[in-house]
CHARMM internal coordinates of N, CA and C (Angstrom, degrees):
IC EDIT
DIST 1 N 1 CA 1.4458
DIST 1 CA 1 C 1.5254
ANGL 1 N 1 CA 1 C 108.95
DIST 1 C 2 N 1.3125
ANGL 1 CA 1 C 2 N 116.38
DIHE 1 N 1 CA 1 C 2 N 136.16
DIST 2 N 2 CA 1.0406
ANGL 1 C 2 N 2 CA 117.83
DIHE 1 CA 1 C 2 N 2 CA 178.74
DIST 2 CA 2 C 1.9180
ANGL 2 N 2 CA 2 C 115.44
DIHE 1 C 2 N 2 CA 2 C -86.17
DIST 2 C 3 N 1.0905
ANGL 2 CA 2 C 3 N 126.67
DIHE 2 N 2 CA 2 C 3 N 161.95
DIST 3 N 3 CA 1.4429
ANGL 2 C 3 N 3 CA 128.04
DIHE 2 CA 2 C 3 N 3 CA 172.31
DIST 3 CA 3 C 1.0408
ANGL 3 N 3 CA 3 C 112.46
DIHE 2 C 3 N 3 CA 3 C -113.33
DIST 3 C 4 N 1.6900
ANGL 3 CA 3 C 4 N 149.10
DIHE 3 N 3 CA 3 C 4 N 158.59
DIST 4 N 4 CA 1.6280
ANGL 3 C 4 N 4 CA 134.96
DIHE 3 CA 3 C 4 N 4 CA 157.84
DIST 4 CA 4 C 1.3054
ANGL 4 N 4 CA 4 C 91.37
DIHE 3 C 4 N 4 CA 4 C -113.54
DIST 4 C 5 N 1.3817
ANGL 4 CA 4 C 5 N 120.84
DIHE 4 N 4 CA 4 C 5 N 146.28
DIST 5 N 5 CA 1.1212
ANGL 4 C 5 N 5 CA 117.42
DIHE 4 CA 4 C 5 N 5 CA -176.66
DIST 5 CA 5 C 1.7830
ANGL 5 N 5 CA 5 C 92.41
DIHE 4 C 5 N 5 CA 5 C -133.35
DIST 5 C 6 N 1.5989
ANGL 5 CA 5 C 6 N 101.99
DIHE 5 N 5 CA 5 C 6 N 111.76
DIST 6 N 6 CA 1.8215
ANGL 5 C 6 N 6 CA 88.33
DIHE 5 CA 5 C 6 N 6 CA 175.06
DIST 6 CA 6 C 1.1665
ANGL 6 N 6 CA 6 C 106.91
DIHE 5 C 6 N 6 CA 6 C -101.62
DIST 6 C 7 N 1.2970
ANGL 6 CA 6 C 7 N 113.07
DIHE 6 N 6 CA 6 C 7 N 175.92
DIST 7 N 7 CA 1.2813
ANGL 6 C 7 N 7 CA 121.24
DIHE 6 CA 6 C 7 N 7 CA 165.31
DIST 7 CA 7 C 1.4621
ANGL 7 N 7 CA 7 C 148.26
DIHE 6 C 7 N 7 CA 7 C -45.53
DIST 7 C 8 N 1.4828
ANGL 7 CA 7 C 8 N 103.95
DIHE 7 N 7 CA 7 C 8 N -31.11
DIST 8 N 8 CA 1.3999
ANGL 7 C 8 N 8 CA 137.29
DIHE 7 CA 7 C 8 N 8 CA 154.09
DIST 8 CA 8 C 1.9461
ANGL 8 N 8 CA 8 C 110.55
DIHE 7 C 8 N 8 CA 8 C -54.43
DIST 8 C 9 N 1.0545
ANGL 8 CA 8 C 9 N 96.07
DIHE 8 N 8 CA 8 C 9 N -60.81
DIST 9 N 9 CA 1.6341
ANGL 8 C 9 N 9 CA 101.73
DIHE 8 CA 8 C 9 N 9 CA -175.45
DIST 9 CA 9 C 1.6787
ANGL 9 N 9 CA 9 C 105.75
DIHE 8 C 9 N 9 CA 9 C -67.57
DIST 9 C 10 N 1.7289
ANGL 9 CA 9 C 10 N 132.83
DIHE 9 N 9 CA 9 C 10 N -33.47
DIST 10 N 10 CA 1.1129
ANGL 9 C 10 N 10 CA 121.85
DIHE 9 CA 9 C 10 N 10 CA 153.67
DIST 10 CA 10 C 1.2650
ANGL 10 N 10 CA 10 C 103.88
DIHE 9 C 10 N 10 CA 10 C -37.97
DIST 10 C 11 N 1.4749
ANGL 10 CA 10 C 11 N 133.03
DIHE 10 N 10 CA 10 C 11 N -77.18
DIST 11 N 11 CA 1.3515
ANGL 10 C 11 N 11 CA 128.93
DIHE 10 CA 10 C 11 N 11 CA -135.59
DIST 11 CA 11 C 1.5055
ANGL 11 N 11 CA 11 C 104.48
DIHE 10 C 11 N 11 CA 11 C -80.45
DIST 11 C 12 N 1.6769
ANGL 11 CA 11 C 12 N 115.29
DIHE 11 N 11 CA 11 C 12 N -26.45
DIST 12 N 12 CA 1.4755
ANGL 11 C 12 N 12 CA 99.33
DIHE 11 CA 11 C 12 N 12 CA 151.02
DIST 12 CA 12 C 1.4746
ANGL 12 N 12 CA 12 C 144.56
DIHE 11 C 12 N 12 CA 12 C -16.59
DIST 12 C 13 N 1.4915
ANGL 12 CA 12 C 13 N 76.02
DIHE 12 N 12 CA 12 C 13 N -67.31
DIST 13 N 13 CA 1.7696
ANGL 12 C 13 N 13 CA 98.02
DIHE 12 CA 12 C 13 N 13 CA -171.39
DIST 13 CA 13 C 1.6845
ANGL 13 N 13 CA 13 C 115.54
DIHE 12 C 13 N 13 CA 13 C -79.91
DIST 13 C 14 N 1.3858
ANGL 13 CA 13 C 14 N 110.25
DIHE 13 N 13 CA 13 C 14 N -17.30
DIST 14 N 14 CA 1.0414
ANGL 13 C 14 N 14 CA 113.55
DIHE 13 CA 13 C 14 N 14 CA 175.38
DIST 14 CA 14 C 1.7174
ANGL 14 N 14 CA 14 C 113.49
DIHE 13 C 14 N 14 CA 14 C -59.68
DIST 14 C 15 N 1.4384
ANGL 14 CA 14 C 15 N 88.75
DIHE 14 N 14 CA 14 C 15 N -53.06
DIST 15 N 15 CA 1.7927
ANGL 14 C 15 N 15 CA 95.80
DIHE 14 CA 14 C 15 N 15 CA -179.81
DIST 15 CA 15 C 1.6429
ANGL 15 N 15 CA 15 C 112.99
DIHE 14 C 15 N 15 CA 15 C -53.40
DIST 15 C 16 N 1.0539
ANGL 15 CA 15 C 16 N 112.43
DIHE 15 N 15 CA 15 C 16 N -31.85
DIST 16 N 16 CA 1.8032
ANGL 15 C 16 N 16 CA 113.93
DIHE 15 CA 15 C 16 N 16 CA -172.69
DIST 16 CA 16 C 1.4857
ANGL 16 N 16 CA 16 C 101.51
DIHE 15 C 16 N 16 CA 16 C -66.60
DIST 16 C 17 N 1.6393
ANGL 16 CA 16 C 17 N 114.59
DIHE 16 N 16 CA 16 C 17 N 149.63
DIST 17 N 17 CA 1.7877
ANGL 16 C 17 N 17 CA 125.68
DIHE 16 CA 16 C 17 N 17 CA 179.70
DIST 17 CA 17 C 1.4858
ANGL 17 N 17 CA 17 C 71.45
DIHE 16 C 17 N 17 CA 17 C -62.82
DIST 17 C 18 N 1.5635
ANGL 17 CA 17 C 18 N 86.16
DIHE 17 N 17 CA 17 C 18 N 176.39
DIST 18 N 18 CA 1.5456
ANGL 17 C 18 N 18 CA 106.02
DIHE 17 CA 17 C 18 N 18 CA 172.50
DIST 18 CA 18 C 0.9105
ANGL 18 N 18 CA 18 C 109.67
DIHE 17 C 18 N 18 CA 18 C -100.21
DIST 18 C 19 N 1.7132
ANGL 18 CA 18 C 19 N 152.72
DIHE 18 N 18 CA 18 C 19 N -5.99
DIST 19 N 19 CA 1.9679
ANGL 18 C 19 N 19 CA 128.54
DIHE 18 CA 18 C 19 N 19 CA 129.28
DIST 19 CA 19 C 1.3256
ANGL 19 N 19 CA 19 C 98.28
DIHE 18 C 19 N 19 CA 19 C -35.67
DIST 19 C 20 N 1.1950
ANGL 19 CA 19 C 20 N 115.87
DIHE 19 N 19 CA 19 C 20 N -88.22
DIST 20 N 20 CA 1.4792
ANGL 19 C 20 N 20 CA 124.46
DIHE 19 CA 19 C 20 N 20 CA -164.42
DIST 20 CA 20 C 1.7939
ANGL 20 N 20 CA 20 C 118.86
DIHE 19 C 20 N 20 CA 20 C -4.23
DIST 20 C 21 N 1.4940
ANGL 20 CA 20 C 21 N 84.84
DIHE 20 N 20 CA 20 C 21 N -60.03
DIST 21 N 21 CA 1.4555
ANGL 20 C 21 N 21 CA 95.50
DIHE 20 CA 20 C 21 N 21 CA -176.79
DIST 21 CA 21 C 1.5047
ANGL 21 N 21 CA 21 C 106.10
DIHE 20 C 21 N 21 CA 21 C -75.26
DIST 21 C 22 N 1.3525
ANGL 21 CA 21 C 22 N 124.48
DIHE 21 N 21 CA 21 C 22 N -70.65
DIST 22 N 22 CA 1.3925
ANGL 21 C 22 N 22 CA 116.28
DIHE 21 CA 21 C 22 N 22 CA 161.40
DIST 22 CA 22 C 1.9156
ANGL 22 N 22 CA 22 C 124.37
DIHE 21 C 22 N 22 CA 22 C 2.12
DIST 22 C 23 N 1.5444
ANGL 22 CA 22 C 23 N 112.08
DIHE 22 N 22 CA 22 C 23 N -57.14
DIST 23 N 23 CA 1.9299
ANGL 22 C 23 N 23 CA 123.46
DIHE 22 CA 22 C 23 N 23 CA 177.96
DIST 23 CA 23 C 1.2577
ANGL 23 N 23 CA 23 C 82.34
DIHE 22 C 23 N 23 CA 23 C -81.18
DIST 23 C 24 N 0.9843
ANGL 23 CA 23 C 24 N 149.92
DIHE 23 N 23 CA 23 C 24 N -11.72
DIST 24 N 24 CA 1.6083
ANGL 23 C 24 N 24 CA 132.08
DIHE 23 CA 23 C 24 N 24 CA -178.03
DIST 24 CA 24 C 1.5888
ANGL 24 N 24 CA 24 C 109.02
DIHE 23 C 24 N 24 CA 24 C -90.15
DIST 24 C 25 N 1.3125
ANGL 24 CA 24 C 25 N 118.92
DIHE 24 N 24 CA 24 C 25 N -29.96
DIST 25 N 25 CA 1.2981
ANGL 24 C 25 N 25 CA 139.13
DIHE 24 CA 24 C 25 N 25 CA 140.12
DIST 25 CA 25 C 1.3002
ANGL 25 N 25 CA 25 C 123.49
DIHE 24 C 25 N 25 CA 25 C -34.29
DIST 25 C 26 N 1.1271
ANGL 25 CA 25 C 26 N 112.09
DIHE 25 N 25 CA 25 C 26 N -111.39
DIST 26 N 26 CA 1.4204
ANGL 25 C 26 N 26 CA 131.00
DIHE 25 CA 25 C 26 N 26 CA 148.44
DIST 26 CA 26 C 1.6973
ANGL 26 N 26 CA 26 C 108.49
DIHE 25 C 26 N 26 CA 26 C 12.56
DIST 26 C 27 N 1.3235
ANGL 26 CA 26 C 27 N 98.02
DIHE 26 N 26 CA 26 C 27 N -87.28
DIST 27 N 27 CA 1.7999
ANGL 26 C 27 N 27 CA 104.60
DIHE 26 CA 26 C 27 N 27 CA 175.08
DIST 27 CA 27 C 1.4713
ANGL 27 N 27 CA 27 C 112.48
DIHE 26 C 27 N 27 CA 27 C -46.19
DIST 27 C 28 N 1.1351
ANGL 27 CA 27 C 28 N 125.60
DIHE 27 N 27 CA 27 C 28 N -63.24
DIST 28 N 28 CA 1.4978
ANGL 27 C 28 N 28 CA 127.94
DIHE 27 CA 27 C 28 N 28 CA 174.47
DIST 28 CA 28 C 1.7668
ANGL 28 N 28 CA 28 C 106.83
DIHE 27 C 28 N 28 CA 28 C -26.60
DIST 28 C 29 N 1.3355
ANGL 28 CA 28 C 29 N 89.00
DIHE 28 N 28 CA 28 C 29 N -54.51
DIST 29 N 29 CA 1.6558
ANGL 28 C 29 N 29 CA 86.89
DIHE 28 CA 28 C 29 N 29 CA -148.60
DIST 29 CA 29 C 2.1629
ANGL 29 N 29 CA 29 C 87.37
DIHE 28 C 29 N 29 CA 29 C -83.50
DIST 29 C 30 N 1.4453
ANGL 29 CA 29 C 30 N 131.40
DIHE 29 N 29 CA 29 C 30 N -18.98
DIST 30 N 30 CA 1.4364
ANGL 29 C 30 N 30 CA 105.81
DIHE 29 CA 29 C 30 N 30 CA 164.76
DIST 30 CA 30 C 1.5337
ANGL 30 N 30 CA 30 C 108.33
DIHE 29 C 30 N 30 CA 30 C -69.25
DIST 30 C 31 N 1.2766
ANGL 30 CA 30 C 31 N 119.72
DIHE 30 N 30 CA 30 C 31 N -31.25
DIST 31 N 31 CA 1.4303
ANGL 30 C 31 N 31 CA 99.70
DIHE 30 CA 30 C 31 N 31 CA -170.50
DIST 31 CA 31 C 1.8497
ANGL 31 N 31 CA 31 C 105.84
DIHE 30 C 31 N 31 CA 31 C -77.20
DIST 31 C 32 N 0.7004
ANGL 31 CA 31 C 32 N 112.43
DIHE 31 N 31 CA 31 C 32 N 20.42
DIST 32 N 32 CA 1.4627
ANGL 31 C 32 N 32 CA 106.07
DIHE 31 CA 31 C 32 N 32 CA -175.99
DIST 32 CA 32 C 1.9998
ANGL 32 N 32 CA 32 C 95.14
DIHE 31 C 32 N 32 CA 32 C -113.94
DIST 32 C 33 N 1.2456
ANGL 32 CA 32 C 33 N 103.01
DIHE 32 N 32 CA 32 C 33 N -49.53
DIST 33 N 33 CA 1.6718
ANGL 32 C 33 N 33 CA 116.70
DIHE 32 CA 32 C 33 N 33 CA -163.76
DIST 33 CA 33 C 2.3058
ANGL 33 N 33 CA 33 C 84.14
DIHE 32 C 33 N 33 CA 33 C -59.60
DIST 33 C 34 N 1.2561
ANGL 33 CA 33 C 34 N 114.46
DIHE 33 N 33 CA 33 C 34 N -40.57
DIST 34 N 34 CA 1.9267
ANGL 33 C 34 N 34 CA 124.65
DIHE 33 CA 33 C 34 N 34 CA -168.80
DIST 34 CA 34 C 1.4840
ANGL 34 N 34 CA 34 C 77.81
DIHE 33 C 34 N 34 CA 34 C -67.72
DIST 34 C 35 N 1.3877
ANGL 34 CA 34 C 35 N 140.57
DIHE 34 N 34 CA 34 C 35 N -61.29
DIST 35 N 35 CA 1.0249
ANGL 34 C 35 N 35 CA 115.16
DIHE 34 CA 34 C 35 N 35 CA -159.96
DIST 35 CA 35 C 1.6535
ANGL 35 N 35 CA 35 C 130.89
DIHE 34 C 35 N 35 CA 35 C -80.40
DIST 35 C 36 N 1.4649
ANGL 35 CA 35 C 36 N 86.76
DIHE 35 N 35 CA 35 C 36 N -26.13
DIST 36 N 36 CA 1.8356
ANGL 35 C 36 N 36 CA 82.24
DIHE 35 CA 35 C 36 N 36 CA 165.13
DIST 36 CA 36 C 1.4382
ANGL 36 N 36 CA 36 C 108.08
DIHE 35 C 36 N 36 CA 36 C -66.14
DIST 36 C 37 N 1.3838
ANGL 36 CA 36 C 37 N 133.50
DIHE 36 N 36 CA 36 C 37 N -55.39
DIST 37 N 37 CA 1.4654
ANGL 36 C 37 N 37 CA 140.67
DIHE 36 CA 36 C 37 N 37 CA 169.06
DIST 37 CA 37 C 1.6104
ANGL 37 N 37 CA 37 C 101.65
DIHE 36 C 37 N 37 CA 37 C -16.51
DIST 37 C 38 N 1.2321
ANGL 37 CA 37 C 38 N 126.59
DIHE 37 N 37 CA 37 C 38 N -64.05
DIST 38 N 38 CA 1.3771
ANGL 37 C 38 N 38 CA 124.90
DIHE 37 CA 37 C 38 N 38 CA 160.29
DIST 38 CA 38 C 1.4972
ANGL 38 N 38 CA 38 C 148.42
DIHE 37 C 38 N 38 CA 38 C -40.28
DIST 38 C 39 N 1.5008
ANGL 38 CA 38 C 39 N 92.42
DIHE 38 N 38 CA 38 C 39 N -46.00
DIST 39 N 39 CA 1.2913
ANGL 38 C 39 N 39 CA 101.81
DIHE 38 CA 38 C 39 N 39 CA 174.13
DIST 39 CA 39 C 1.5070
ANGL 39 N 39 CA 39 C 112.52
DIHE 38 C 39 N 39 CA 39 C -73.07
DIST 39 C 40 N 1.2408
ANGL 39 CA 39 C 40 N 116.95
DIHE 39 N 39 CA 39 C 40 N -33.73
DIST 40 N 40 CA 1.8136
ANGL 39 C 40 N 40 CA 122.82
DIHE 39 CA 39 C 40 N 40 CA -179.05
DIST 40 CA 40 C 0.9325
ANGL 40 N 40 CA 40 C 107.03
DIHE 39 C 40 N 40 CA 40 C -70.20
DIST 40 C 41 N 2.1243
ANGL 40 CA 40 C 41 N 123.14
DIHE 40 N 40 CA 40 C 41 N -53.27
DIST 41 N 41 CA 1.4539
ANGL 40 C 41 N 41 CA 91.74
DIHE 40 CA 40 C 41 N 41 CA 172.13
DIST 41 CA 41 C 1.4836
ANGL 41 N 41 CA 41 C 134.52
DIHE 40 C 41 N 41 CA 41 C -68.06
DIST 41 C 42 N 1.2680
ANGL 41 CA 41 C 42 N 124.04
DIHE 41 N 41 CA 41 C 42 N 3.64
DIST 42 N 42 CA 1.6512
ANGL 41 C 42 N 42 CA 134.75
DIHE 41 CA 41 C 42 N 42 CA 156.61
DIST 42 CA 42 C 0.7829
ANGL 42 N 42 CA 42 C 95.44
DIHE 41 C 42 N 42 CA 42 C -44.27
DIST 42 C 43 N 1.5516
ANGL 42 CA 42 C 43 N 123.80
DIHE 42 N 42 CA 42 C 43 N -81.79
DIST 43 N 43 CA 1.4090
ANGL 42 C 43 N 43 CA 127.99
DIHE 42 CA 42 C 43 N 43 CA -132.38
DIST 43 CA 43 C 1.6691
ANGL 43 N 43 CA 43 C 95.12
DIHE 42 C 43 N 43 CA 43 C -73.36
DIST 43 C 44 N 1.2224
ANGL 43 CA 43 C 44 N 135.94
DIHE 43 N 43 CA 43 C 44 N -14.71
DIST 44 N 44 CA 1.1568
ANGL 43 C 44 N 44 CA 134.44
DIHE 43 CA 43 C 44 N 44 CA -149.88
DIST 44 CA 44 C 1.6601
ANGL 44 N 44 CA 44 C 90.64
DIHE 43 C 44 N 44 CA 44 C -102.26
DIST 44 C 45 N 1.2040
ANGL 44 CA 44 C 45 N 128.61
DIHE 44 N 44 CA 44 C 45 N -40.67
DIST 45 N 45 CA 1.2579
ANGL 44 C 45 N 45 CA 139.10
DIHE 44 CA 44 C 45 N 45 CA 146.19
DIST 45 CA 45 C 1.6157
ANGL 45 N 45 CA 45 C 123.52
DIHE 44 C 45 N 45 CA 45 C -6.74
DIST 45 C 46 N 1.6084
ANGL 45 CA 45 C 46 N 86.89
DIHE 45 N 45 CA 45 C 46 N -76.26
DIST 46 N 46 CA 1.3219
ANGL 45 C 46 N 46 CA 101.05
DIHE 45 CA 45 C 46 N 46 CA -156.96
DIST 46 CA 46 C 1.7423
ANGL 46 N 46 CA 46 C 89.73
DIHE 45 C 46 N 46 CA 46 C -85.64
DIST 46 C 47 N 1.5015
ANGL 46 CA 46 C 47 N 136.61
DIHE 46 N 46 CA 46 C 47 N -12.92
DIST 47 N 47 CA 1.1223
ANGL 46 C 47 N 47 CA 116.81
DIHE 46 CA 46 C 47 N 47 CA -176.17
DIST 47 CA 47 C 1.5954
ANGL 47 N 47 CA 47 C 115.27
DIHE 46 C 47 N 47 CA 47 C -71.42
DIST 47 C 48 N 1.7687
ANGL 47 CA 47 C 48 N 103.40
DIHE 47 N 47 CA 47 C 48 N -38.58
DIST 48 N 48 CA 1.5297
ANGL 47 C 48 N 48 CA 120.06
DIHE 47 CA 47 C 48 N 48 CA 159.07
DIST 48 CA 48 C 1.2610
ANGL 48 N 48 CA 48 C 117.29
DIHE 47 C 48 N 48 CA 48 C -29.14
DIST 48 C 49 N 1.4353
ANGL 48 CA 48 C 49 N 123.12
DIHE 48 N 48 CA 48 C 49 N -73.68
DIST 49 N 49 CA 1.0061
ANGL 48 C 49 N 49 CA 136.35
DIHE 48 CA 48 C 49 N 49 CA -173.74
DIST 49 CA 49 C 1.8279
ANGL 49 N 49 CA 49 C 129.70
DIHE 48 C 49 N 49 CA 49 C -59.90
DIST 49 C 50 N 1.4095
ANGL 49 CA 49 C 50 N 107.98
DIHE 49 N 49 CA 49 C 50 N -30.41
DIST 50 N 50 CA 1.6177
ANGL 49 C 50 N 50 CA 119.43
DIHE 49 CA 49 C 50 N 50 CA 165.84
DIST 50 CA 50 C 2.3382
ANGL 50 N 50 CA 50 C 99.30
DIHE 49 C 50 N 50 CA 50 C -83.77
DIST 50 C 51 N 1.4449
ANGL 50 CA 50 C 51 N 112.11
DIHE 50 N 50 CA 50 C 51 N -40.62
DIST 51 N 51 CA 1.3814
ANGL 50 C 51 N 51 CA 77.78
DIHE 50 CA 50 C 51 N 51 CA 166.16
DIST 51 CA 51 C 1.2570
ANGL 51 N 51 CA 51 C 126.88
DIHE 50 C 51 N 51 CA 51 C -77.61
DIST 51 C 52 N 1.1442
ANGL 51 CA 51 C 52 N 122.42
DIHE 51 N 51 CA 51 C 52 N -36.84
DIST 52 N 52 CA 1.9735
ANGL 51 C 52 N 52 CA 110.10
DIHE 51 CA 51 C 52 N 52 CA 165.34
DIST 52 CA 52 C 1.1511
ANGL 52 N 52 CA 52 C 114.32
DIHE 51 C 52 N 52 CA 52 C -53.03
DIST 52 C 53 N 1.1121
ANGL 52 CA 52 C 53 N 142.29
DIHE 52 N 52 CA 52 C 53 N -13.92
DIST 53 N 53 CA 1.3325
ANGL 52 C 53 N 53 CA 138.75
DIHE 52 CA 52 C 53 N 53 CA 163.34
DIST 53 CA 53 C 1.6809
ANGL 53 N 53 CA 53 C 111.83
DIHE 52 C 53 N 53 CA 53 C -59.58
DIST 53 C 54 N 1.7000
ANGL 53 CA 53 C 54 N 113.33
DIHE 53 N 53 CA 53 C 54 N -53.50
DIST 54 N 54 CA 1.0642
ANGL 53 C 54 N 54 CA 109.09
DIHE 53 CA 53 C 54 N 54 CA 172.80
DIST 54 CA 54 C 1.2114
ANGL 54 N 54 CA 54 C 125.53
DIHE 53 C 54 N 54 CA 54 C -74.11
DIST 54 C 55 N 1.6626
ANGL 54 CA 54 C 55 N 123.77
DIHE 54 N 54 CA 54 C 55 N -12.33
DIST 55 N 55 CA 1.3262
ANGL 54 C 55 N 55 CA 116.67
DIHE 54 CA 54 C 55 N 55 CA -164.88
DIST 55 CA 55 C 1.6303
ANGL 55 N 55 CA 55 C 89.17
DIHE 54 C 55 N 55 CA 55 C -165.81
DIST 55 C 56 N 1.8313
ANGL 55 CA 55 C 56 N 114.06
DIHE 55 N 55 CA 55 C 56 N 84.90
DIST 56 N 56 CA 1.0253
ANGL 55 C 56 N 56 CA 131.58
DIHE 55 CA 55 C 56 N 56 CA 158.14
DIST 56 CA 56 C 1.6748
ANGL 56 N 56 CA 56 C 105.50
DIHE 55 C 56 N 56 CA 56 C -16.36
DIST 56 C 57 N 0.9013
ANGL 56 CA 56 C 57 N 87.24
DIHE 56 N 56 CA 56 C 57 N -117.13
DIST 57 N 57 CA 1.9640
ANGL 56 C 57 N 57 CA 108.57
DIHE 56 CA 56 C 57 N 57 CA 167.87
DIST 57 CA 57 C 1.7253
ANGL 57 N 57 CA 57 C 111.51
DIHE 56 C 57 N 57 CA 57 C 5.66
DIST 57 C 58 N 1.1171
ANGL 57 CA 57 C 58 N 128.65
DIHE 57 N 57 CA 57 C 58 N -34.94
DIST 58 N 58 CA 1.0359
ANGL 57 C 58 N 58 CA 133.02
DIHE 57 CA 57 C 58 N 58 CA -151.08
DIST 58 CA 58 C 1.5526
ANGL 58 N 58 CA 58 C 107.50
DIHE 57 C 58 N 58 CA 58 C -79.50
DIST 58 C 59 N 1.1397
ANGL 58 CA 58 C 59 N 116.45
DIHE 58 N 58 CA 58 C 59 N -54.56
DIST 59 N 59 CA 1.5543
ANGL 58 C 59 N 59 CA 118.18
DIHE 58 CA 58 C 59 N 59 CA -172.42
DIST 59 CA 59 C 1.4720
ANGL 59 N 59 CA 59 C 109.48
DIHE 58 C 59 N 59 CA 59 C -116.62
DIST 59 C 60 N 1.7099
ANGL 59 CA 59 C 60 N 121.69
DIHE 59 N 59 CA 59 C 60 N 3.62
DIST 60 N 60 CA 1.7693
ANGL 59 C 60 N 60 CA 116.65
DIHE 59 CA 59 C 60 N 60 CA 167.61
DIST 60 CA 60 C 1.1491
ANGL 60 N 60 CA 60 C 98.78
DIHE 59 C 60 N 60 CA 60 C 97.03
DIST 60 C 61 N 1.3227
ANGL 60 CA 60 C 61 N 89.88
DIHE 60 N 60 CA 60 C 61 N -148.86
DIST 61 N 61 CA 1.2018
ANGL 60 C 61 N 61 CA 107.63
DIHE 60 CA 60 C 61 N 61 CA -174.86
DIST 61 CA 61 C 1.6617
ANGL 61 N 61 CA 61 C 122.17
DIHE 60 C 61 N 61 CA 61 C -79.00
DIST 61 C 62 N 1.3313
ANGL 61 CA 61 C 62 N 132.46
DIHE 61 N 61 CA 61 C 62 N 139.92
DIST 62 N 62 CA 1.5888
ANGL 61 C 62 N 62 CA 136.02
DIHE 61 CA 61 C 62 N 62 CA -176.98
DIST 62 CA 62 C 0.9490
ANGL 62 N 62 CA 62 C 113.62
DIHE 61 C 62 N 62 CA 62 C -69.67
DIST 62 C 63 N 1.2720
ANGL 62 CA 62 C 63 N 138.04
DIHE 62 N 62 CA 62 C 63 N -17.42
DIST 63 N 63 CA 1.5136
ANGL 62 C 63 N 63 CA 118.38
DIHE 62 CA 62 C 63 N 63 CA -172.90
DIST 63 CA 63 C 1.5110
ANGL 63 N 63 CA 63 C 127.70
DIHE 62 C 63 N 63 CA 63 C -108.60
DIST 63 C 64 N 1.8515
ANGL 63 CA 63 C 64 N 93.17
DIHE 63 N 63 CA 63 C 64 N 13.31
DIST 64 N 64 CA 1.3372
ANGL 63 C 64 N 64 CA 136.61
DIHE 63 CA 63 C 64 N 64 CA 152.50
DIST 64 CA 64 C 1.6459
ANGL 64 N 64 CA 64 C 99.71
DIHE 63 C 64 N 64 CA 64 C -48.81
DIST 64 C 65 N 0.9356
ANGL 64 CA 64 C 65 N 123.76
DIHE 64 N 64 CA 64 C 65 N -67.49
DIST 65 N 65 CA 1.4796
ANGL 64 C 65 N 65 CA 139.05
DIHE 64 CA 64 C 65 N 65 CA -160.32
DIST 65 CA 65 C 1.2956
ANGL 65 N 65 CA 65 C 109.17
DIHE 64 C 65 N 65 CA 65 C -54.12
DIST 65 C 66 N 1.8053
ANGL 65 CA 65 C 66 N 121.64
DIHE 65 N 65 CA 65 C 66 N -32.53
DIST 66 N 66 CA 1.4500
ANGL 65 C 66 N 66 CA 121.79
DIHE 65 CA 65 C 66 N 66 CA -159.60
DIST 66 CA 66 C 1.6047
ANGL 66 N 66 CA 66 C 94.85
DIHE 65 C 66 N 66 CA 66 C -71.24
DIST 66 C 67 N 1.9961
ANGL 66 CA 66 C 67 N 120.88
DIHE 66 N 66 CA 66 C 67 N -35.80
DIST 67 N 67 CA 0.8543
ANGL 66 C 67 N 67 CA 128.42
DIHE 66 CA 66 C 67 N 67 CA -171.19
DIST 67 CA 67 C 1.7169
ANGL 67 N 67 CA 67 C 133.14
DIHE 66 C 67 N 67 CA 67 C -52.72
DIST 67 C 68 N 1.8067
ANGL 67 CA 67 C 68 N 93.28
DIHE 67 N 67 CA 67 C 68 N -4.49
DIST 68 N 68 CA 1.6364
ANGL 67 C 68 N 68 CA 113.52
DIHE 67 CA 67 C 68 N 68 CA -167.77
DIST 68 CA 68 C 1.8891
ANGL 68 N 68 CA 68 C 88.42
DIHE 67 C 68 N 68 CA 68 C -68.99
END
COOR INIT
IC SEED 1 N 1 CA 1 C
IC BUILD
């Protein structure tokens, strides 16, 4: 992933104590770590769901899956 970092957002961060900035950190990077967490279990989803497509039998019953 790329970041832009302008010049403006330096001087942001400059002004913040350094905790401050630190939870400003911190938060950024859980909401990013919740959203990959999300996106994988998608993909993990939808991989379920295209192989039972090909091969009923394979994983049962579907509504097994909501339980991921």
């Amino acid at each position: 992933m790329i970041r832009i970092v302008t010049d403006q957002t330096i001087m942001i961060m400059n002004t913040l104590p350094p905790l401050q900035m630190m939870e400003v950190m911190v938060a950024g990077n859980l909401r990013k770590r919740n959203e990959i967490k999300k996106r994988m279990k998608l993909i993990w989803k939808m991989v379920i769901l295209r192989l039972h497509q090909r091969n009923p039998g394979l994983f049962g019953q579907l509504s097994s899956i909501n339980n991921l």
